[in-house]
MDTraj code that builds the backbone (N, CA, C; nanometers):
import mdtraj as md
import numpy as np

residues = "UNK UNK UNK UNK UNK UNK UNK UNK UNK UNK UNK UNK UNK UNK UNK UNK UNK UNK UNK UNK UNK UNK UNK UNK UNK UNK UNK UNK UNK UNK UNK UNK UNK UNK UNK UNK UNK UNK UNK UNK UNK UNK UNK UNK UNK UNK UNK UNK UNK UNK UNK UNK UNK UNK UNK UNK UNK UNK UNK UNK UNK UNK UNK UNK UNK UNK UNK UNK UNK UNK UNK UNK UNK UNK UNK UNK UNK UNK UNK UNK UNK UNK UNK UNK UNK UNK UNK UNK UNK UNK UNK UNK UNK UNK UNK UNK UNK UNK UNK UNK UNK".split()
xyz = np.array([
    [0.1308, -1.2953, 1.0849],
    [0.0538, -1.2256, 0.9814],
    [0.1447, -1.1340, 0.8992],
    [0.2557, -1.0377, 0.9618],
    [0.3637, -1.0045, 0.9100],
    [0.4277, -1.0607, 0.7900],
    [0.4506, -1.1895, 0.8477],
    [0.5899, -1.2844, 0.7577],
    [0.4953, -1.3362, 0.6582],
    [0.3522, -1.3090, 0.6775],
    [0.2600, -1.3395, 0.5332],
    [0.2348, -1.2327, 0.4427],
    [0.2455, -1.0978, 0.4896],
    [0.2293, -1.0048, 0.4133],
    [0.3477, -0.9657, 0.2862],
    [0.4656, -1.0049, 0.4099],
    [0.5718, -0.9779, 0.3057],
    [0.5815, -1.0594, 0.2108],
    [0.5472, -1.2174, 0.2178],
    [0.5526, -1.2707, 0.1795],
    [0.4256, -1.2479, -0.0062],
    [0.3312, -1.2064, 0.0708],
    [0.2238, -1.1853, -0.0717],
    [0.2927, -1.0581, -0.1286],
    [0.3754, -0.9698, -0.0471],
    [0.3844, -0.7973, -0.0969],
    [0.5280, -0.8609, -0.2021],
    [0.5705, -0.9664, -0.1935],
    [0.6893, -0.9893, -0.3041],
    [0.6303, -1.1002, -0.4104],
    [0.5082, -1.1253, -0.3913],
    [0.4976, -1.2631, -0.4615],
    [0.3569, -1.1823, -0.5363],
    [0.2940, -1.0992, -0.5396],
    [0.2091, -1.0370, -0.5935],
    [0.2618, -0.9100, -0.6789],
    [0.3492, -0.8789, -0.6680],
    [0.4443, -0.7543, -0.7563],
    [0.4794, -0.6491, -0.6508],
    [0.3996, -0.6364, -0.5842],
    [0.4183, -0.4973, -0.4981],
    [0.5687, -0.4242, -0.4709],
    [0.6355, -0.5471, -0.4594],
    [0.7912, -0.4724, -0.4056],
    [0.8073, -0.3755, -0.5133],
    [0.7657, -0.4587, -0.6740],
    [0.8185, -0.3673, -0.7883],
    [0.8034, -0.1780, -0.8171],
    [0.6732, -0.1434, -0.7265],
    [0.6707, -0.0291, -0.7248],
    [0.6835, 0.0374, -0.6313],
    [0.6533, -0.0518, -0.5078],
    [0.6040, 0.0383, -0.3361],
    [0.7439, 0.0407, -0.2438],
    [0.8437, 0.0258, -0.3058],
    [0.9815, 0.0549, -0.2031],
    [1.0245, 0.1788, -0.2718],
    [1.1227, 0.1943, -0.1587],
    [1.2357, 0.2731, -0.2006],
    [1.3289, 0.2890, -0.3066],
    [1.3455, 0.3398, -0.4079],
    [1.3875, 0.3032, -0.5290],
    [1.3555, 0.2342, -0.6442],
    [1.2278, 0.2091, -0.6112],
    [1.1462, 0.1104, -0.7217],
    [1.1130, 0.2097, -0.8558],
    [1.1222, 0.1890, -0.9722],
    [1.1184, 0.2206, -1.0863],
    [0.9597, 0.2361, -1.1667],
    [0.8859, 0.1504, -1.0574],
    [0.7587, 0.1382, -1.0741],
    [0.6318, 0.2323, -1.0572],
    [0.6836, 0.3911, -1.0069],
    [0.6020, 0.4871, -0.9333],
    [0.5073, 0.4838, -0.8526],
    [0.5056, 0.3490, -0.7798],
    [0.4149, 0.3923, -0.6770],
    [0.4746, 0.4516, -0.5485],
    [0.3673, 0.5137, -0.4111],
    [0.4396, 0.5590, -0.3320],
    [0.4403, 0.4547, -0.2598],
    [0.5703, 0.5053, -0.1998],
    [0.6819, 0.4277, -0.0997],
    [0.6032, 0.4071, 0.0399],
    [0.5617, 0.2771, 0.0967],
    [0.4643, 0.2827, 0.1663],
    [0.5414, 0.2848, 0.3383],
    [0.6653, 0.3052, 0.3523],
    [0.7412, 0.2861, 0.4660],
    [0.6987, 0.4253, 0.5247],
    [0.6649, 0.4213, 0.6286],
    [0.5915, 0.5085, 0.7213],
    [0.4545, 0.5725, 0.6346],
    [0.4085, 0.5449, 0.5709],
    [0.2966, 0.5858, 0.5190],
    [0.1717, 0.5788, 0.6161],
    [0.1374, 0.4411, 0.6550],
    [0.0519, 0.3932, 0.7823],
    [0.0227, 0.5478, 0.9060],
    [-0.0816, 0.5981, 0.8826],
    [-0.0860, 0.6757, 0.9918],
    [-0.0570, 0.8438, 0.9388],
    [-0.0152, 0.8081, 0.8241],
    [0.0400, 0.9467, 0.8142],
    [-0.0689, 1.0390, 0.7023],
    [-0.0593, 1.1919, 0.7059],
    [-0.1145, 1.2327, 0.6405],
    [-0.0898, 1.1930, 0.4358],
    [-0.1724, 1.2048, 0.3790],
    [-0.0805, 1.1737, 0.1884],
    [-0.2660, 1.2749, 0.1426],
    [-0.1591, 1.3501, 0.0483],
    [-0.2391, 1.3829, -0.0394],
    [-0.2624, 1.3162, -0.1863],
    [-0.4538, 1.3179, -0.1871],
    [-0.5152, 1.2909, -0.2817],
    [-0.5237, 1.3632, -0.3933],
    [-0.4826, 1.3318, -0.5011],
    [-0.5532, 1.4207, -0.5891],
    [-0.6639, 1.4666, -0.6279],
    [-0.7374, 1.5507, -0.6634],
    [-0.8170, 1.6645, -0.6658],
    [-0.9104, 1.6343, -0.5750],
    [-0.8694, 1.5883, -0.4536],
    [-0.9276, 1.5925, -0.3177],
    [-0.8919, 1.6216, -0.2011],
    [-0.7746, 1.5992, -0.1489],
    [-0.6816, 1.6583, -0.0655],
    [-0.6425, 1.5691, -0.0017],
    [-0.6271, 1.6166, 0.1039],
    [-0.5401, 1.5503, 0.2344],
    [-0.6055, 1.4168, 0.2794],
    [-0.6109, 1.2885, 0.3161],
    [-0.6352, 1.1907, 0.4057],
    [-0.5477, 1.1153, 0.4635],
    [-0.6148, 1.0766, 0.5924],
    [-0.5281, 0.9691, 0.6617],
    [-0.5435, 0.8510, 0.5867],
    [-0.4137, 0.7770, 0.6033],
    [-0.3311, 0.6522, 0.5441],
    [-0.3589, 0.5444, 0.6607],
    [-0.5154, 0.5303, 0.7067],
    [-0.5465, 0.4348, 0.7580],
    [-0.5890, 0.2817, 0.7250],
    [-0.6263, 0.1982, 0.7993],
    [-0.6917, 0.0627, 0.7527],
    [-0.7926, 0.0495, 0.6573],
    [-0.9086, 0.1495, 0.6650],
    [-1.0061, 0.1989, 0.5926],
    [-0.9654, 0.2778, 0.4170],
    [-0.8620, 0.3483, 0.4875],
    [-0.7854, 0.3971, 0.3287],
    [-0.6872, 0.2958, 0.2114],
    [-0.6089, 0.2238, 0.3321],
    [-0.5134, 0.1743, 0.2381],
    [-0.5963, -0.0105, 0.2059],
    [-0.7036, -0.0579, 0.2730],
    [-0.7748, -0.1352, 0.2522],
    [-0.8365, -0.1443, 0.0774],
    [-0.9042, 0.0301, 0.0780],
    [-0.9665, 0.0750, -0.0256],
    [-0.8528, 0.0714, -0.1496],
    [-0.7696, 0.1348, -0.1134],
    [-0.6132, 0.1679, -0.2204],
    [-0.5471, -0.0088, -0.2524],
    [-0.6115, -0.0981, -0.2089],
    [-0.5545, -0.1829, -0.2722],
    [-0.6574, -0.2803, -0.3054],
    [-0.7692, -0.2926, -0.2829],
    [-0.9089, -0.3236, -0.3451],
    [-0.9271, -0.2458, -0.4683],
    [-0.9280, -0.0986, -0.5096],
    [-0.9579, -0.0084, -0.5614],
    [-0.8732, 0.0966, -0.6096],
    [-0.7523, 0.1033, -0.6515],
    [-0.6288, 0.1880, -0.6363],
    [-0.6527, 0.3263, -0.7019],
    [-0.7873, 0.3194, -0.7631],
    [-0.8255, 0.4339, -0.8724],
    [-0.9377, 0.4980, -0.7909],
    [-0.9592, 0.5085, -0.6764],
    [-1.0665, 0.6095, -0.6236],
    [-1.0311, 0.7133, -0.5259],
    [-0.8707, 0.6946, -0.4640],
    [-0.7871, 0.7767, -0.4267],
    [-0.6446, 0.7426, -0.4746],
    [-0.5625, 0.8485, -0.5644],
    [-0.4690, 0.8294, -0.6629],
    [-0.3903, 1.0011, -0.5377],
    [-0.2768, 0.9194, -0.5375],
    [-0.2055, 1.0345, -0.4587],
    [-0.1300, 1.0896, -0.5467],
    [-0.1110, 1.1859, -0.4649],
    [-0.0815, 1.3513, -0.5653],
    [0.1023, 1.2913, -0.6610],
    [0.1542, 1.3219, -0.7308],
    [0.2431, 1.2750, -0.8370],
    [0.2480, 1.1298, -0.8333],
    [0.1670, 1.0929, -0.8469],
    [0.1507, 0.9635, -0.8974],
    [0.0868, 0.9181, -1.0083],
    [0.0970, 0.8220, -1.1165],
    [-0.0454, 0.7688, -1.1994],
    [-0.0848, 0.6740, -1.1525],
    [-0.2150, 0.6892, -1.2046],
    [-0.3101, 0.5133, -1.1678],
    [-0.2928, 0.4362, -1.2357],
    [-0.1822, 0.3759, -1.1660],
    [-0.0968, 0.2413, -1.2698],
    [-0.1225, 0.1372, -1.1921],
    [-0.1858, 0.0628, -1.0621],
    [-0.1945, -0.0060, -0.9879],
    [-0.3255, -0.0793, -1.0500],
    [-0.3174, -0.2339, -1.0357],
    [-0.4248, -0.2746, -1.0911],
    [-0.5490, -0.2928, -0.9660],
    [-0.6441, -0.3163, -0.9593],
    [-0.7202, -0.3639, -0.8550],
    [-0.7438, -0.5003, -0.8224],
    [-0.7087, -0.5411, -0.6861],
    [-0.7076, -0.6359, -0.6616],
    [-0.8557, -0.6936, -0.5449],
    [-0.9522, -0.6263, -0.5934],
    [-1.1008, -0.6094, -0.5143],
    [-1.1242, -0.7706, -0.6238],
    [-1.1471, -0.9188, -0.5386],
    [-1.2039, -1.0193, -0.5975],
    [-1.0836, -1.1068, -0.6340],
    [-0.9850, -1.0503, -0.6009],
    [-0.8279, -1.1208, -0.7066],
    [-0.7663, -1.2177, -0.5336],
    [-0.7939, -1.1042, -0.4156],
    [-0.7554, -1.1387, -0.2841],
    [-0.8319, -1.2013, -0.1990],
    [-0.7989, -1.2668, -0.0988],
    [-0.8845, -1.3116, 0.0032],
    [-0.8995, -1.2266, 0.1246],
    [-0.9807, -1.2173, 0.1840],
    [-0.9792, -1.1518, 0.3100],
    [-0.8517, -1.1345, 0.4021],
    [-0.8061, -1.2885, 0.4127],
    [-0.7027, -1.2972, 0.5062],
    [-0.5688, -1.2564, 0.4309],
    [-0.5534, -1.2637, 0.2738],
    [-0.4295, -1.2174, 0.2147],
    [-0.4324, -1.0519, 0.2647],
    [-0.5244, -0.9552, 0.2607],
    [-0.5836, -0.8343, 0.2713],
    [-0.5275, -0.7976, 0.3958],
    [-0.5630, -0.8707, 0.5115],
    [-0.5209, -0.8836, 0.6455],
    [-0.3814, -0.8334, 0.6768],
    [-0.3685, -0.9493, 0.5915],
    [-0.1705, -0.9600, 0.6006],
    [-0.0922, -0.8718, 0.5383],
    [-0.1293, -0.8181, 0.4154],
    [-0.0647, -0.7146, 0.3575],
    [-0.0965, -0.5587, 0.4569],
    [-0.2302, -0.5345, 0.5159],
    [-0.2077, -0.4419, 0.5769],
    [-0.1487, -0.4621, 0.7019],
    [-0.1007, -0.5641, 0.7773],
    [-0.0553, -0.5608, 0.8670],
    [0.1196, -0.5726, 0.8475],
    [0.1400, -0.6249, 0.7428],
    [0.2607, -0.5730, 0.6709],
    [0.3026, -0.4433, 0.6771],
    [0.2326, -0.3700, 0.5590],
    [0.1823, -0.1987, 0.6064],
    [0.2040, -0.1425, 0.6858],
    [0.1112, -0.1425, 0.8003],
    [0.1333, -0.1071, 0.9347],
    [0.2768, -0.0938, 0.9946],
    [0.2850, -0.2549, 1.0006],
    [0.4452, -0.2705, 1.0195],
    [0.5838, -0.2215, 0.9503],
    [0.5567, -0.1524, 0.8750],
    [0.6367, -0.0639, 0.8421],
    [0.6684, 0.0969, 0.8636],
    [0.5316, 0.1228, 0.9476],
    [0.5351, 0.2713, 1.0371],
    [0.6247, 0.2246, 1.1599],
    [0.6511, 0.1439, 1.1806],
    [0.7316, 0.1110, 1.2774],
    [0.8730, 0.1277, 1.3192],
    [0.9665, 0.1696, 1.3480],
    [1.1102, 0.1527, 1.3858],
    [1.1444, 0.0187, 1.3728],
    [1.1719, 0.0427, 1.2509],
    [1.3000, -0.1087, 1.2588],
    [1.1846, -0.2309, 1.1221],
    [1.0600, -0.1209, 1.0792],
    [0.9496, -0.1638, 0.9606],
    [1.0641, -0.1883, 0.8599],
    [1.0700, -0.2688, 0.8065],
    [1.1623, -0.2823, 0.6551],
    [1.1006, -0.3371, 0.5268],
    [1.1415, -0.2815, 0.4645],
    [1.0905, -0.3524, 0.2755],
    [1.1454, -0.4701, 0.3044],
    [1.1118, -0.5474, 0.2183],
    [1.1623, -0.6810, 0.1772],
    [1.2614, -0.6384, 0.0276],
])
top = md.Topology()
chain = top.add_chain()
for i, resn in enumerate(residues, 1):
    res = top.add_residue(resn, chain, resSeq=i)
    for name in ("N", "CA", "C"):
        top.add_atom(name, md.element.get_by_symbol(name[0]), res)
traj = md.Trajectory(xyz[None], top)
């Protein structure tokens, strides 16, 4: 499910903004999984299954703090199981030894 996520997270654009050094402003999702991120003009939430599910169905209903809502929504564009795989991608990158593609 991994080697499918990465696989959609480079073939759907994502690398272009969500790594390290990407030019694209989104945040850098390597250890994100689990961790606290602030919302704008809402505050603090966990960076769970439930959150980052929503943040990529919906990228405009929690917009983290120096960021813009430049992410398109992909709620109807994905399949369940692509969804799957990208968060288990995700996940797998809170991990020791998690890497960008």
């Amino acid at each position: 499910l991994i080697k499918e996520g990465i696989s959609l997270f480079k073939s759907m654009g994502c690398v272009g903004c969500h790594r390290p050094g990407a030019v694209g402003g989104g945040p850098v999702l390597k250890g994100v999984y689990g961790a606290t991120v602030q919302i704008q003009d809402l505050g603090p939430v966990v960076a769970d299954d439930a959150y980052l599910r929503e943040s990529i169905l919906n990228p405009r209903a929690k917009i983290v703090e120096g960021h813009e809502a430049t992410m398109p929504a992909f709620e109807g564009r994905i399949s369940d199981q692509e969804l799957r795989a990208l968060l288990a991608y995700i996940r797998s990158l809170a991990t020791p030894g998690g890497n960008h593609p």
